[in-house]
GUPAVEX-785208 format. One line per 8 residues: their letters; for each residue z, x, y of C-alpha. Coordinates in steps of 0.02 Angstrom, whole numbers, always signed. Example, Ala and Ser with C-alpha at 12.3 -4.5 7.8 and 13.67 -1.06 7.14 Angstrom:
// GUPAVEX-785208
as> +390:+615:-225  +357:+684:-53
// end
This chain:
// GUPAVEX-785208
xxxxxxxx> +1204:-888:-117  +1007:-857:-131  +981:-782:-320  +790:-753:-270  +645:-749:-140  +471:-749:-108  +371:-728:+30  +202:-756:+31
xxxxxxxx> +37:-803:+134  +26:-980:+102  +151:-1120:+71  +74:-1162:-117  +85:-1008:-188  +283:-992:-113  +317:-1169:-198  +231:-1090:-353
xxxxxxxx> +343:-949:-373  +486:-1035:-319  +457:-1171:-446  +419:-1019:-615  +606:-943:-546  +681:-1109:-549  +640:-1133:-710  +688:-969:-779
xxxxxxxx> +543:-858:-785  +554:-670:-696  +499:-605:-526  +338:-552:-636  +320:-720:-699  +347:-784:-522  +207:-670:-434  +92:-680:-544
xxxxxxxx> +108:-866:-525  +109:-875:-343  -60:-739:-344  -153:-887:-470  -124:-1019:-339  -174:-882:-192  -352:-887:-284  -393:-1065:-263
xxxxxxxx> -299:-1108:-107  -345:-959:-23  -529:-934:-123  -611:-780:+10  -462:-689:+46  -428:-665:-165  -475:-725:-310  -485:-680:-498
xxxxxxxx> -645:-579:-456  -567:-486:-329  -457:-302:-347  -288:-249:-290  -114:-149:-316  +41:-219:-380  +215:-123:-367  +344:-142:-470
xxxxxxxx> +540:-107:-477  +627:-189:-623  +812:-98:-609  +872:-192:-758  +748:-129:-870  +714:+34:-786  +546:-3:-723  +469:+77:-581
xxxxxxxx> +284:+73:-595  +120:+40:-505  -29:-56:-571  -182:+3:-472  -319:-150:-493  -439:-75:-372  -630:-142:-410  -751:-2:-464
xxxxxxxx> -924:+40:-414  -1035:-45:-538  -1107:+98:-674  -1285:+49:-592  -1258:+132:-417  -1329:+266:-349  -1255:+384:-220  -1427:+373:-110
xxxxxxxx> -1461:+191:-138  -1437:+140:+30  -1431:+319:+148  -1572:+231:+226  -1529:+75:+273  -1374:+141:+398  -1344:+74:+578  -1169:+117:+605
xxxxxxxx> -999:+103:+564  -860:-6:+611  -758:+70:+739  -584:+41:+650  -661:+121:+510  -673:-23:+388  -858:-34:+308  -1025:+26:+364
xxxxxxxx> -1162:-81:+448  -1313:-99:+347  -1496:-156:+363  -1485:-306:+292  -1307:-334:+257  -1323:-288:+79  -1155:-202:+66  -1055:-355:+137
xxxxxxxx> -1162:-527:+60  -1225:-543:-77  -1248:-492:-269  -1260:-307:-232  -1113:-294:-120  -967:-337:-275  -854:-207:-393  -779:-252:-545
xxxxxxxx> -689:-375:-535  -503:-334:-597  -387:-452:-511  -385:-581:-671  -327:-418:-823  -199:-341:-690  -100:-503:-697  -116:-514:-877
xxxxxxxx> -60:-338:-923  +75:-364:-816  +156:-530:-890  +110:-453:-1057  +212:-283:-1007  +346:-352:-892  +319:-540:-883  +400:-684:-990
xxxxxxxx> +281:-814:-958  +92:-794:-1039  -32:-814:-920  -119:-971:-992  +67:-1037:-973  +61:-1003:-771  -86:-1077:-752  -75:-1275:-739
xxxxxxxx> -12:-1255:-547  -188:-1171:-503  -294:-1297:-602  -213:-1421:-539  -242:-1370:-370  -420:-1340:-400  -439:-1524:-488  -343:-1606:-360
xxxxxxxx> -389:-1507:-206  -289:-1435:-65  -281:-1462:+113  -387:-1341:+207  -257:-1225:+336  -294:-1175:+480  -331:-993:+430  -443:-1036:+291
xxxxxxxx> -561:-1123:+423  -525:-988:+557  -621:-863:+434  -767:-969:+415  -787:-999:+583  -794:-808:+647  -949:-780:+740  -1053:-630:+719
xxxxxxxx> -996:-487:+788  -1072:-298:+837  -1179:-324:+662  -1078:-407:+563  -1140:-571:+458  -1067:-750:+521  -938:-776:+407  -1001:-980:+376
xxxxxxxx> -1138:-875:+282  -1014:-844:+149  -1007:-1020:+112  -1201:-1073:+122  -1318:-930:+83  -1284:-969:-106  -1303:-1137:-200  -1165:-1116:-310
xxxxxxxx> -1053:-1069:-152  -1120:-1225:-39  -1093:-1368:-164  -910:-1308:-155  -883:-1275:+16  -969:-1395:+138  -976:-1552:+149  -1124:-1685:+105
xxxxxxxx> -1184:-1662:+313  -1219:-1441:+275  -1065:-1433:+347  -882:-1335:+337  -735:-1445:+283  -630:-1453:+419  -440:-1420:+440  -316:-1546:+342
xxxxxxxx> -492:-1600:+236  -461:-1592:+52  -557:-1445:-47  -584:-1473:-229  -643:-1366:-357  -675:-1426:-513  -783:-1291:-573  -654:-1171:-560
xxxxxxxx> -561:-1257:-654  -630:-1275:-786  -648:-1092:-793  -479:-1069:-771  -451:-1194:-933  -574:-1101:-1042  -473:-920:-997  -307:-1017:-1030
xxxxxxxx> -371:-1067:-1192  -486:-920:-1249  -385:-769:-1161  -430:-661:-1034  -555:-556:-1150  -680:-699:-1149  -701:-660:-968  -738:-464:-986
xxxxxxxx> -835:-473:-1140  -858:-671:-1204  -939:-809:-1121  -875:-798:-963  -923:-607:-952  -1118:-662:-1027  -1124:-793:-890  -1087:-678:-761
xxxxxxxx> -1190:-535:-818  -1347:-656:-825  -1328:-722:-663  -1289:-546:-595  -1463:-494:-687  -1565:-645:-621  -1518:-606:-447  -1536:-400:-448
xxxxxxxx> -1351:-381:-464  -1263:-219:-515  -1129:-270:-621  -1177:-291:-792  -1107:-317:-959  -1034:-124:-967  -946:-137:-832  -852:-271:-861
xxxxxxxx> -825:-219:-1041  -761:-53:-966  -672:-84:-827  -491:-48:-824  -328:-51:-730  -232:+101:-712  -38:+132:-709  +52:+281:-609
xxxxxxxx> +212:+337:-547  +236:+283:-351  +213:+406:-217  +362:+435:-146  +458:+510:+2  +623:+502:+95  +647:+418:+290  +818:+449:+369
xxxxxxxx> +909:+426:+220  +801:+313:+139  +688:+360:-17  +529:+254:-9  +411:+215:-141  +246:+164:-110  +70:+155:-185  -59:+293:-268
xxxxxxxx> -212:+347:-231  -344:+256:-203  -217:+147:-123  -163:+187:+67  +24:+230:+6  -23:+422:+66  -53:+363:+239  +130:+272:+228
xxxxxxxx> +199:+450:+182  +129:+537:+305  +156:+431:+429  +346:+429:+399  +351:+590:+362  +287:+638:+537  +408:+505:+639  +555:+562:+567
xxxxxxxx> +530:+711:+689  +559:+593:+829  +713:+498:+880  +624:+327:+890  +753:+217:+911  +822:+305:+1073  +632:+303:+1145  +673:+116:+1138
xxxxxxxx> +557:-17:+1029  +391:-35:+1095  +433:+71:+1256  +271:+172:+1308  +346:+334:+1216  +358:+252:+1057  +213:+168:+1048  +142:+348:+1094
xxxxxxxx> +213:+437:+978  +159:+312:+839  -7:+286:+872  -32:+477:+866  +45:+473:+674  -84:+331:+655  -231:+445:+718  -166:+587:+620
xxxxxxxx> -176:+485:+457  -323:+401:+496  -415:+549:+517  -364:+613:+352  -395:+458:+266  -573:+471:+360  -615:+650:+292  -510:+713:+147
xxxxxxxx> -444:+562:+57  -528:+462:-72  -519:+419:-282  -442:+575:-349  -556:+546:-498  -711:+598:-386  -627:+694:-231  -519:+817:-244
xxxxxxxx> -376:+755:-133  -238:+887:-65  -124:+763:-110  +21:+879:-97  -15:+952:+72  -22:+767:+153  +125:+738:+61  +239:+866:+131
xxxxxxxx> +364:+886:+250  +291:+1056:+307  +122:+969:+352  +214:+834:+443  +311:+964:+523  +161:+1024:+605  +66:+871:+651  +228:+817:+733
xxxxxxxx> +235:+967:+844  +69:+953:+879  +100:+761:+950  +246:+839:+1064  +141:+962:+1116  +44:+813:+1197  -141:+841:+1110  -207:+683:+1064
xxxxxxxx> -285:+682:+896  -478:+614:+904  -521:+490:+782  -733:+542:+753  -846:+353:+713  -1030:+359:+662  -1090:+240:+810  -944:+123:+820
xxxxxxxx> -974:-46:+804  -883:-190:+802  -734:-241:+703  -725:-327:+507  -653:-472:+455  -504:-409:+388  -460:-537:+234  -350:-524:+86
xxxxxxxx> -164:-596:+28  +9:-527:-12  +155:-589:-91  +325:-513:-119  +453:-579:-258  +629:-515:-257  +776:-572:-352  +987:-534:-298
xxxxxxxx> +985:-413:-448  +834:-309:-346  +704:-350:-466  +558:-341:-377  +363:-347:-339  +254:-346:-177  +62:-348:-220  -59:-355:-113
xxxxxxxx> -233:-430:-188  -400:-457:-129  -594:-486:-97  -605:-387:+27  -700:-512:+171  -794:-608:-3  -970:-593:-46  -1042:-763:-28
xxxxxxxx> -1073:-766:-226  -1018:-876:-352  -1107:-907:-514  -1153:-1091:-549  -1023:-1168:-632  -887:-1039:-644  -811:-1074:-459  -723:-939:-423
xxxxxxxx> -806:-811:-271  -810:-610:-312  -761:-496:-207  -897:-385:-78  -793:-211:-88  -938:-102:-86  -946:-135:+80  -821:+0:+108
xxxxxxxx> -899:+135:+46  -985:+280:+135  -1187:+275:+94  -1187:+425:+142  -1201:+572:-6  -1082:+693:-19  -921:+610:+77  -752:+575:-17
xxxxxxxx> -811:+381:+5  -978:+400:-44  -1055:+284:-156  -1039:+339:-365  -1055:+251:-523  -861:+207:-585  -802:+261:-419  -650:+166:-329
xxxxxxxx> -653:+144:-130  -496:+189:-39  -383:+34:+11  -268:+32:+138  -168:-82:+25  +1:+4:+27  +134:-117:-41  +292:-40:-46
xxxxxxxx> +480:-28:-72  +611:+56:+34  +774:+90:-58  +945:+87:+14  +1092:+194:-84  +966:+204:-227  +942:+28:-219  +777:-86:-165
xxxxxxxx> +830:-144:+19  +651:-182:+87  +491:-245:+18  +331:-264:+131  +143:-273:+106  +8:-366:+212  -152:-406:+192  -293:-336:+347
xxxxxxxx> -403:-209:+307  -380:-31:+373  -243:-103:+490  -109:-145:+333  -36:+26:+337  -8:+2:+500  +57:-158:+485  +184:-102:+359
xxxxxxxx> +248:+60:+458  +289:-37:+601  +383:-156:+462  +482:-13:+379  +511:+59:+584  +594:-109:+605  +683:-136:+450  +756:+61:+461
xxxxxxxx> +759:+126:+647  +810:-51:+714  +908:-130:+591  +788:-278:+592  +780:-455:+472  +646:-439:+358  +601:-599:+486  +620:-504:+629
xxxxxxxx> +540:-340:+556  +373:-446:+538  +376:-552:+693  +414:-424:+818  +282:-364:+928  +150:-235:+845  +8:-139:+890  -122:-45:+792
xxxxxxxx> -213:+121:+814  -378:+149:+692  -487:+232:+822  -445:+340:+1000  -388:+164:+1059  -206:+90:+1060  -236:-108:+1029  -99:-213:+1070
xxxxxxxx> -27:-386:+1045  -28:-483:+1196  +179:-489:+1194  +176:-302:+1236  +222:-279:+1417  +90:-251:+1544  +199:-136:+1618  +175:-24:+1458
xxxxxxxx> -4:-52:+1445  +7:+40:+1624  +120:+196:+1562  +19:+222:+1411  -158:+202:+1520  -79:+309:+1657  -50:+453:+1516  -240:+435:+1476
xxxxxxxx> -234:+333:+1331  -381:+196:+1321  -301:+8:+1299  -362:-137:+1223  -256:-292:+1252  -278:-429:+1140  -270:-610:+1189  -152:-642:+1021
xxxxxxxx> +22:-640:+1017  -1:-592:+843  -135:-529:+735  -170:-422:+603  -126:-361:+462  -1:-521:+410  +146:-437:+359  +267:-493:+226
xxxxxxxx> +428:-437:+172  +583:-481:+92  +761:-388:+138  +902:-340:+26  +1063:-310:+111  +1235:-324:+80  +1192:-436:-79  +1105:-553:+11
xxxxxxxx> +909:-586:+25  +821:-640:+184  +633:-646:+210  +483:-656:+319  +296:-707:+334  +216:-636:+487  +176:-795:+581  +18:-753:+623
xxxxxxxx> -17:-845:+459  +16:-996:+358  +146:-941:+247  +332:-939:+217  +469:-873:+150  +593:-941:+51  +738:-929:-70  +838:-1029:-185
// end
């Protein structure tokens, strides 16, 4: 019988985890071993200067805990820094467009990084591995290189789109990021080409050998505060001196007999509540899965929590959030009767443009025992930068927030940007029975719902729950996966909804999950990716 599982984004960091379980560390010590490899083998969608949330159920122990890893604005912005430089924003909602791209490349563009201390505190809290100890499968990847998968080299190869950058500028505008990333002839290494990284590491020897301090306030930290000052970067010594993760109770709520957990604020768990807590008005299963009702009455739960996200939601350290109002039934109540009432919520865009790159990783670890973690972790779409001989990419998550003053996303000094990273946990008879998370910008909580939908309302595999069909509503219009009937893309045009159809039969967010039931484990990895699932 399987005693554990993980599902994950690429086949590495599976093996990785698979291999720390095997020989007897925890699902902790498994993750966190799986999320080192994610770094090199998937360098700009993570990376130990990158941000994220990990959630955690440890029944055995009595652990149920968050650990919110979410970059911060550096303590050198300025709310008005760039109010001038705006030409739109992205019609899904996910980052502004900016004179000169400053937001998205670059050494303005970065938080703090927090990625590397979250997986520290958490083997040191939880774990029984040290993190130096997890990290020989990483460095040797880096020293011996990996074979580049299809997905890596699909991001670097994405045009420019409605203002975006080329994303092939994220591996030659800087040196440091060129001499690692394309080949002697200027350029990309191409799929099944081996990537090495010695640089990194070499870094990731030094932090195995000196701790994780010497990169937020030793050598490491001086290195990157100097290049960050040569190059009219914001972070500086402070702020990584400073920065910190945070730890919170889950948000939770209760689905048709389930009680599911889910991520704080400035996470998207709120929009998961919401959601759910609006749907369980409906009988969805009798509208029949993906049938032009359901995917109706979805997509206006979708608007309805996008909207909020849009213009009340934000770092409850800076906005004041009415957290418990979103929260409740009685609001859901409403919002659901407003949806059979047949309005269609408006989603408002500041001159749409085009959509992001929507790049980051997940991984869920779950043992029989329902010890458990699904973390999603990120760099948001990468900035381009890495600092000569370090090796390792930071993340470009100011990107995200509004420069306009005065919004709940506006820029501030310390400030967080909301993530629609919503990892969480559905429990069955008071026990964990589904884990999901997904990387894909502002689409991941939509990802997931669909997920949990699956899993709950149609008794779905955690395989089946990600592979199904999906579709995704961030704006006014109802995108769908080319599976989805045409004949459905007619019903939900002929009730005056506009349609896009996309030419994929899946796309994103790339959901993951992992299934408890009946004492057994089963998993998935949306196959839109390159990852896996798998027990032992």
């Amino acid at each position: 019988m399987t005693r554990a599982m993980v599902s994950a984004a690429q086949p590495e960091a599976v093996e990785a985890g698979l291999d720390v379980l095997r020989a007897g560390g925890n699902v902790i010590d498994a993750a966190i071993g799986a999320a080192l490899v994610q770094t090199v083998v998937d360098p700009q969608m993570c990376g130990i200067a990158g941000f994220g949330s990990m959630h955690i159920c440890l029944p055995s122990r009595g652990v149920h805990t968050v650990i919110d890893f979410h970059g911060r604005a550096p303590l050198a912005t300025r709310p008005e820094m760039w109010a001038d430089r705006i030409l739109g924003e992205c019609d899904d909602g996910f980052g502004f467009l900016l004179r000169e791209q400053v937001n998205e490349i670059g050494y303005q563009c970065m938080t703090t990084p927090l990625s590397l201390k979250a997986f520290d505190e958490a083997l040191q809290r939880f774990g029984t591995r040290s993190l130096a100890s997890l990290m020989d499968p990483a460095i040797a990847w880096c020293e011996e290189g990996f074979a580049v998968r299809p997905r890596v080299h699909e991001f670097w190869m994405q045009p420019a789109i409605c203002g975006r950058i080329e994303r092939i500028r994220v591996l030659r505008d800087h040196p440091a990021a060129a001499k690692i990333y394309l080949r002697a002839d200027g350029r990309p290494h191409r799929v099944g080409d081996i990537l090495r990284n010695p640089d990194m590491g070499r870094t990731l020897r030094r932090i195995a050998q000196h701790g994780v301090a010497d990169f937020y306030e030793g050598a490491i930290a001086r290195e990157i505060a100097d290049d960050m000052a040569a190059h009219g970067g914001l972070i500086g010594l402070q702020d990584l001196a400073t920065c910190a993760t945070e730890t919170g109770a889950p948000l939770v709520t209760h689905y048709r007999g389930h009680r599911v957990a889910t991520n704080p604020l400035p996470g998207g768990g709120v929009m998961i509540v919401l959601m759910l807590n609006i749907l369980e008005h409906f009988d969805l299963a009798a509208m029949g899965h993906n049938s032009p009702e359901y995917i109706a009455t979805v997509s206006e739960a979708m608007k309805i929590a996008t909207v909020d996200k849009d213009s009340r939601i934000g770092d409850p350290r800076f906005v004041d959030v009415p957290l418990a109002e979103l929260c409740s039934k009685e609001y859901a109540a409403r919002m659901a009767e407003r949806i059979r009432s047949g309005h269609k919520t408006a989603v408002p865009r500041l001159n749409p443009g085009g959509r992001e790159s929507r790049e980051t990783t997940h991984v869920c670890v779950a043992d029989r025992d329902g010890n458990s973690v699904t973390m999603t972790h990120s760099l948001g779409s990468s900035s381009g930068v890495v600092t000569e001989g370090l090796g390792f990419m930071y993340n470009n998550c100011m990107m995200v927030f509004d420069p306009r003053p005065g919004r709940p996303g506006s820029l501030a000094p310390g400030k967080a940007r909301f993530s629609a990273m919503s990892p969480t946990i559905v429990f069955r008879d008071d026990k964990p029975f589904f884990l999901v998370g997904a990387p894909g910008g502002t689409t991941i909580t939509m990802g997931n719902l669909q997920a949990i939908l699956n899993a709950v309302d149609f008794g779905m595999s955690a395989h089946e729950a990600v592979s199904a069909p999906r579709f995704c509503t961030t704006s006014n219009t109802i995108e769908l996966t080319n599976r989805i009937l045409r004949s459905t893309e007619a019903a939900l045009r002929a009730r005056g909804y506009p349609v896009q159809r996309h030419p994929f039969s899946y796309m994103s967010p790339l959901v993951h999950a992992i299934r408890l039931a009946d004492g057994r484990l089963d998993g998935g990895a949306d196959p839109a990716g390159d990852g896996m699932a798998l027990g032992l």
